[in-house]
GUTI-166957 format. One record per residue (C-alpha): residue number from 1; residue in three letters; x, y, z. Coordinates in steps of 0.5 Angstrom, whole numbers. Layout:
GUTI-166957
+-----+-----+-------+-------+-------+
|   i |  aa |     u |     v |     w |
+-----+-----+-------+-------+-------+
| NUM | ALA |     X |     Y |     Z |
...
+-----+-----+-------+-------+-------+
END
This chain:
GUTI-166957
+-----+-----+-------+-------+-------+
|   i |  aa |     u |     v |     w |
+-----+-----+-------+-------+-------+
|   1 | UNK |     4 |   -66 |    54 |
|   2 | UNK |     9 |   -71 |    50 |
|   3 | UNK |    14 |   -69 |    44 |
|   4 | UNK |    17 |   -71 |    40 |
|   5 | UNK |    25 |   -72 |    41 |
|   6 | UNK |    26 |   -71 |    33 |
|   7 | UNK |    21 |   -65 |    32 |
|   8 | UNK |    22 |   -60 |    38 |
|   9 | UNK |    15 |   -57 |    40 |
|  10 | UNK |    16 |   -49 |    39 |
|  11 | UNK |    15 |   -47 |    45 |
|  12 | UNK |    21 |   -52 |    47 |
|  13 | UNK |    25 |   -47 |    43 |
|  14 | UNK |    21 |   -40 |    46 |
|  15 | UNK |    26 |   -37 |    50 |
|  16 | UNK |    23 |   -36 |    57 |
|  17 | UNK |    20 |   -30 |    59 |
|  18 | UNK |    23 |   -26 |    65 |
|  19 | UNK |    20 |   -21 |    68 |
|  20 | UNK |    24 |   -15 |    73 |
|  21 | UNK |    21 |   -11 |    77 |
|  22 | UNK |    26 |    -4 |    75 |
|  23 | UNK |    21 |     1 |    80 |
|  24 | UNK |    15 |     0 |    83 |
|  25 | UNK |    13 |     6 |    88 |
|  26 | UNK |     6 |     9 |    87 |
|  27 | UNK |     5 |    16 |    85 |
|  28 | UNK |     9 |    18 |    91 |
|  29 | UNK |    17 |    15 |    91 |
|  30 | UNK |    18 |     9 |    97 |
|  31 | UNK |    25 |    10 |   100 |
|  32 | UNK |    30 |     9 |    95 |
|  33 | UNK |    24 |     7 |    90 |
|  34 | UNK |    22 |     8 |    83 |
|  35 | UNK |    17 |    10 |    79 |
|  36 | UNK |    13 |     6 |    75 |
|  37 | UNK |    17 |     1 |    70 |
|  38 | UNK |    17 |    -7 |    68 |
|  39 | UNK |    22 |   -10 |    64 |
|  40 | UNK |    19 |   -16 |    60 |
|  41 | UNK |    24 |   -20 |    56 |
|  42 | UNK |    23 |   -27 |    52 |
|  43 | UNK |    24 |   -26 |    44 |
|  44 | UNK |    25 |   -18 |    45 |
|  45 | UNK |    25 |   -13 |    51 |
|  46 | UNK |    19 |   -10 |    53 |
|  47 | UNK |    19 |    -5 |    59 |
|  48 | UNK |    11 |    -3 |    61 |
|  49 | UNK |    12 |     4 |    64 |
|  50 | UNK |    17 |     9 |    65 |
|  51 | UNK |    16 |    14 |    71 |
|  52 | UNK |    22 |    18 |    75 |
|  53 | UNK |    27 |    14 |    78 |
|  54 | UNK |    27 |     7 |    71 |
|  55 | UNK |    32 |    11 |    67 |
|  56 | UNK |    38 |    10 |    73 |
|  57 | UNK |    36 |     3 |    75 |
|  58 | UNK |    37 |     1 |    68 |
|  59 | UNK |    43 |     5 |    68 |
|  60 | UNK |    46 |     0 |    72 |
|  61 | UNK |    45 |    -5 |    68 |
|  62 | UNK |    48 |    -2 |    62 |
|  63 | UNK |    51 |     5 |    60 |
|  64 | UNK |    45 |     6 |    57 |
|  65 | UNK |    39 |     2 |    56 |
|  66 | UNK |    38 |    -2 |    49 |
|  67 | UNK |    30 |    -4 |    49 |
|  68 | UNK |    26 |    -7 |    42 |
|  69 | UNK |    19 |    -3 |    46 |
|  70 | UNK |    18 |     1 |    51 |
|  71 | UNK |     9 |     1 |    52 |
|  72 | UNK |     6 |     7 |    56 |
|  73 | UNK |     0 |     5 |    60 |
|  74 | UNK |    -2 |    13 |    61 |
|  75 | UNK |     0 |    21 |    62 |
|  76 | UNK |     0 |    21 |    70 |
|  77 | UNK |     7 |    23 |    70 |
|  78 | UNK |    10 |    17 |    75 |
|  79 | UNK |     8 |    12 |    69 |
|  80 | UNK |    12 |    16 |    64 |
|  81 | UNK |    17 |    21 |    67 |
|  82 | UNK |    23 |    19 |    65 |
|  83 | UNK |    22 |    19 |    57 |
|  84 | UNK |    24 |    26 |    57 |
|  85 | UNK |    32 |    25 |    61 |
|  86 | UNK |    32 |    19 |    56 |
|  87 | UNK |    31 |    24 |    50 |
|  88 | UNK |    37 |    28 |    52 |
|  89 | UNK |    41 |    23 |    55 |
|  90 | UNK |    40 |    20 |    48 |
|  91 | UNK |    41 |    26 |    44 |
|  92 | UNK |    47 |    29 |    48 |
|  93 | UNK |    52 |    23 |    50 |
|  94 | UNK |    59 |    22 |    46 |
|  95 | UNK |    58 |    19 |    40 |
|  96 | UNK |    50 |    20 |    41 |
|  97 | UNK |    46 |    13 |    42 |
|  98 | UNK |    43 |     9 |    35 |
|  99 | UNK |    38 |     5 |    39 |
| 100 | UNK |    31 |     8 |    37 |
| 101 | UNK |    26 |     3 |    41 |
| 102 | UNK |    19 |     3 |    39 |
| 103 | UNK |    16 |     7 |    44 |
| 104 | UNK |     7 |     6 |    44 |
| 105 | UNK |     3 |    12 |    47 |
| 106 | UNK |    -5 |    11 |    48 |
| 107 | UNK |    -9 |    14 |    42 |
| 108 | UNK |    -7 |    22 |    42 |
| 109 | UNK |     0 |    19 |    45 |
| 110 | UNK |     4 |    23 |    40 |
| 111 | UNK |     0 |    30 |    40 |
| 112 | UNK |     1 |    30 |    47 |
| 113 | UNK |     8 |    29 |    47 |
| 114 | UNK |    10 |    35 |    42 |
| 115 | UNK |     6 |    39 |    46 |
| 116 | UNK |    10 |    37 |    52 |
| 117 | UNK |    16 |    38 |    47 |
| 118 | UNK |    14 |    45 |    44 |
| 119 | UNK |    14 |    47 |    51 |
| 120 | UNK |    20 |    45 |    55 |
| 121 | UNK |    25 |    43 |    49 |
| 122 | UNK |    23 |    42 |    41 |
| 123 | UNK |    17 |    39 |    39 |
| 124 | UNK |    20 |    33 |    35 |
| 125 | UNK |    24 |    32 |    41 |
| 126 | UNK |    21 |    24 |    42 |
| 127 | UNK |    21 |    22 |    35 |
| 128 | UNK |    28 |    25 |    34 |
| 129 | UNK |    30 |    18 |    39 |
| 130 | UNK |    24 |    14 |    39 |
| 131 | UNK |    20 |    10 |    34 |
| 132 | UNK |    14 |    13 |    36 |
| 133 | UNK |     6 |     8 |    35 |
| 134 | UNK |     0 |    10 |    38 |
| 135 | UNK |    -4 |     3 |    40 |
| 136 | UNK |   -11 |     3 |    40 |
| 137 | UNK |   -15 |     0 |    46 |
| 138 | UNK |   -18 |    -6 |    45 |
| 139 | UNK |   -13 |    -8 |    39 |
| 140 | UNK |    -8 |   -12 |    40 |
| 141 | UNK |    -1 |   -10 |    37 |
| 142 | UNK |     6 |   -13 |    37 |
| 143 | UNK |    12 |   -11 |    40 |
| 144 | UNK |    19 |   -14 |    42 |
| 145 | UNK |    17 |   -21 |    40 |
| 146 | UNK |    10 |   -20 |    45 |
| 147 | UNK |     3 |   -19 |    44 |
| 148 | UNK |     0 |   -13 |    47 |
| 149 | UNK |    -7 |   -12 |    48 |
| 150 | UNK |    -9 |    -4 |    52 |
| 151 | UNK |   -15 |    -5 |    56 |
| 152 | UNK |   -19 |     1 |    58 |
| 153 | UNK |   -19 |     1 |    66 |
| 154 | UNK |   -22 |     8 |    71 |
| 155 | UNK |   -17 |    13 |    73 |
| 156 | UNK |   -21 |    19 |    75 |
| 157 | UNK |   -22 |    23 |    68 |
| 158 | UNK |   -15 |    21 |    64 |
| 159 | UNK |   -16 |    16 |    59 |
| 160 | UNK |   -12 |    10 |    63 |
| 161 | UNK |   -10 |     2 |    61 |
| 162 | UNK |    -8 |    -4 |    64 |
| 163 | UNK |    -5 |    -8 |    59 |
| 164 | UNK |    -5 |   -16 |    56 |
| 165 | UNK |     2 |   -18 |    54 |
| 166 | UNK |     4 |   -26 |    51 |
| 167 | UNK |     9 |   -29 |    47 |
| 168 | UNK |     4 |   -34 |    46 |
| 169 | UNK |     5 |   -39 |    51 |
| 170 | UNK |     6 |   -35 |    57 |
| 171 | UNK |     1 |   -29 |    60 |
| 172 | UNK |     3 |   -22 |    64 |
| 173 | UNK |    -3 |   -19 |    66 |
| 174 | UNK |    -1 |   -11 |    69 |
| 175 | UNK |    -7 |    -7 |    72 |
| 176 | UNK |    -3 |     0 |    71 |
| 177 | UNK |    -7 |     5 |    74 |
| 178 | UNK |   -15 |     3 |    76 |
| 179 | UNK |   -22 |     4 |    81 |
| 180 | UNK |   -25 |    -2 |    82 |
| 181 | UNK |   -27 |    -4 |    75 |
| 182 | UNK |   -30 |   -11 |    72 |
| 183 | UNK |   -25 |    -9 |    66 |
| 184 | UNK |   -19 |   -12 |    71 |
| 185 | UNK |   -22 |   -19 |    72 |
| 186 | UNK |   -23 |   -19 |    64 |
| 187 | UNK |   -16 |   -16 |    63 |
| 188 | UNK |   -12 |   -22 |    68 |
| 189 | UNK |   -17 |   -28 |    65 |
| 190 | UNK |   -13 |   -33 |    66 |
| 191 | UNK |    -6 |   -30 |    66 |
| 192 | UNK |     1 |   -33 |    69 |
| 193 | UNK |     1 |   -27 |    73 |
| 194 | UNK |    -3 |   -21 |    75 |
| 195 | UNK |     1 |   -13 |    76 |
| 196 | UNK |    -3 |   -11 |    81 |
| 197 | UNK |    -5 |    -4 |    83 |
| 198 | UNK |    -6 |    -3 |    91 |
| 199 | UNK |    -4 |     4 |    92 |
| 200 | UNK |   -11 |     6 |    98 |
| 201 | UNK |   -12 |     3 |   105 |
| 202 | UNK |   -18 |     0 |   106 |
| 203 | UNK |   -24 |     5 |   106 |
| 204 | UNK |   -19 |    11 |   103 |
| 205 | UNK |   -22 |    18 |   101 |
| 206 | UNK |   -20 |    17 |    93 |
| 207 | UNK |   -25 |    22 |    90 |
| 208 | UNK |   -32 |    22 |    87 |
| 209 | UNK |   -28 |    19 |    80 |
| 210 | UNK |   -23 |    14 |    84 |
| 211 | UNK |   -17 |    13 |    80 |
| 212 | UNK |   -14 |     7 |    85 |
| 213 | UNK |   -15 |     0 |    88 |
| 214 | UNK |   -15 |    -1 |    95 |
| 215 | UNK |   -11 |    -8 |    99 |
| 216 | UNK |   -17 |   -13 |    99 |
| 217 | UNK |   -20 |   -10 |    92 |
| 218 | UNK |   -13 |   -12 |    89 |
| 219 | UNK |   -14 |   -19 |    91 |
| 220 | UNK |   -22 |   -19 |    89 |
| 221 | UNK |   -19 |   -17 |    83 |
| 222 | UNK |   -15 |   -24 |    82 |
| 223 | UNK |   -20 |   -27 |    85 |
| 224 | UNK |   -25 |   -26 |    79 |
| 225 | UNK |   -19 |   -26 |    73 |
| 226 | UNK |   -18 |   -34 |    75 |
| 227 | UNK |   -10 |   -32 |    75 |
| 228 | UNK |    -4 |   -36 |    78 |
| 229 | UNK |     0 |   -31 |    82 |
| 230 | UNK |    -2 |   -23 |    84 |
| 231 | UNK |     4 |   -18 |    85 |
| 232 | UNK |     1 |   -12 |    89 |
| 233 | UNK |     5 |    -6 |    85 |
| 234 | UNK |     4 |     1 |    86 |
| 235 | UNK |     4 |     0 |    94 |
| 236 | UNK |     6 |     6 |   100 |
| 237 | UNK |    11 |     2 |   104 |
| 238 | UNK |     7 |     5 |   110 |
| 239 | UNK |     0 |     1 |   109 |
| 240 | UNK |     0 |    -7 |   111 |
| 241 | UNK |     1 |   -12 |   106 |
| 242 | UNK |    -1 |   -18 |   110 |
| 243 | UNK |    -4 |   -24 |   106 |
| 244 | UNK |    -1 |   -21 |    99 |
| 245 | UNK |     6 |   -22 |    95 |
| 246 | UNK |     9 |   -15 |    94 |
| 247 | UNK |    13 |   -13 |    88 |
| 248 | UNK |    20 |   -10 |    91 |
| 249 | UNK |    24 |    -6 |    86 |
| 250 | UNK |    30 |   -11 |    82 |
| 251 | UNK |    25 |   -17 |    84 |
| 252 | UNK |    26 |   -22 |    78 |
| 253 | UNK |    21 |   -29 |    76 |
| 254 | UNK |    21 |   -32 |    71 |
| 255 | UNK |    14 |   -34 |    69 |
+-----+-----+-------+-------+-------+
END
C-alpha cells in the first residue's frame, strides 16, 4: 500500500502496540514466576489479567503502576489475585494514589467483588481505587485506546473468557483459560499473534468438565485461527515445549 507524503495515512500515525508478558505461569507458580498478566500498550495501557506475582513485577517498572485498564478474563484466582494488594497499596501508601484505572469484570464481576470485599476487608473496597465495568460476552468495548471483545471459552463450571484486543490495525488474541473448544480458533481468526494456554501434558487426566489445553491442542487451536504467531503461555516449566515458542516472564514484542 502507498501513502501520501502530504496526508499521513492514520495508521502512520498509530502509535505501535507492544506487548509485556509481566507473568505467565500456569495455576501453580514456575520459579520465580508470576501469575497471569500481559501488558498491552498503544494509545493506553492495557494489562489483561492480574494473578499474584503481576503487582511486584509492575513494581519494578514504577512505584506504582499507572495503567488506563486492567481486564479480567475469570474468577480463578491466579488471573486476578492481585487486585486486592492493589486495593490496599493503593489506599494506604503516603499521599494515597489517584490513579483509578478502569477495571473490566465478567457479567456478575461487580457482585462478586463486594462479596469478596464484604468478607476480608469493605465491600466497596474495589470501587474505592478502581473504576469498576462489567463487560459482556460477545460485545465489544473499549478500553486504553483498545477494542476489546470477551469470548466465552470452556473452563470447567466458571464462567471463562479469552478475549479479542485491537487498535484497529493490529490484533492479539489470549486464550485466557479454556478446554479444547472451536471458540479459540474463531477468537484468534486471523490475529497478530494468538496467547495461548498449554497448561496439560499430552493426554493428562483434567476431569469430565476440562478446563486446560494440552501442547498439541494449543497449536491445533493456531492451526485452525489462521493467526501469524502462537505463544504458549500458562505452561509448567517441567513439561516439553519442543516445536512452540514459550512466553517467559519480561518478554517484549512488539506486534
Amino acid at each position: 500500500m502507498r501513502f501520501c507524503p502530504s496526508e499521513p495515512s492514520v495508521a502512520a500515525n498509530m502509535p505501535a502496540v507492544k506487548l509485556t508478558v509481566i507473568g505467565c505461569s500456569p495455576a501453580w507458580p514456575n520459579p520465580g514466576g508470576a501469575h497471569s498478566g500481559y501488558l498491552v500498550e498503544g494509545r493506553g495501557s492495557l494489562l489483561l489479567d492480574c494473578g499474584p506475582g503481576v503487582l511486584r513485577r509492575l513494581r519494578e517498572r514504577s512505584r506504582w503502576p499507572a495503567l488506563d485498564a486492567i481486564a479480567i478474563t475469570h474468577f480463578h484466582l491466579d488471573h486476578w489475585g492481585d487486585l486486592v494488594p492493589w486495593v490496599w497499596g493503593s489506599l494506604y501508601l503516603s499521599g494515597g494514589n489517584p490513579i483509578r484505572p478502569e477495571l473490566w469484570v465478567p457479567t456478575g464481576g461487580r457482585a462478586i467483588l463486594e462479596d469478596f470485599g464484604s468478607r476480608f476487608g469493605f465491600s466497596d473496597m474495589f470501587d474505592r481505587v478502581f473504576v469498576l465495568r462489567e463487560y459482556e460476552a460477545g460485545t465489544p468495548f473499549e478500553a486504553a485506546g483498545f477494542t476489546i471483545t470477551g469470548r466465552r471459552v470452556p473452563h470447567y463450571t466458571i464462567e471463562a473468557n479469552g478475549f479479542h484486543v485491537s487498535d484497529g490495525e493490529t490484533t492479539l488474541a489470549y486464550s485466557g483459560d479454556s478446554a479444547p473448544s472451536e471458540e479459540l480458533g474463531e477468537l484468534a481468526a486471523d490475529a497478530n499473534l494468538f496467547l495461548c494456554e498449554a497448561t496439560l501434558a499430552r493426554g493428562a487426566d483434567d476431569g469430565d468438565l476440562r478446563g486446560h489445553l494440552a501442547l498439541d491442542e494449543a497449536q491445533a487451536a493456531f492451526s485452525a485461527s489462521r493467526a501469524k504467531r502462537l505463544i504458549v503461555v500458562h505452561r509448567p516449566v517441567e513439561l516439553e515445549t519442543k516445536g512452540c515458542e514459550l512466553a517467559w516472564d519480561g518478554m517484549t514484542i512488539d506486534l
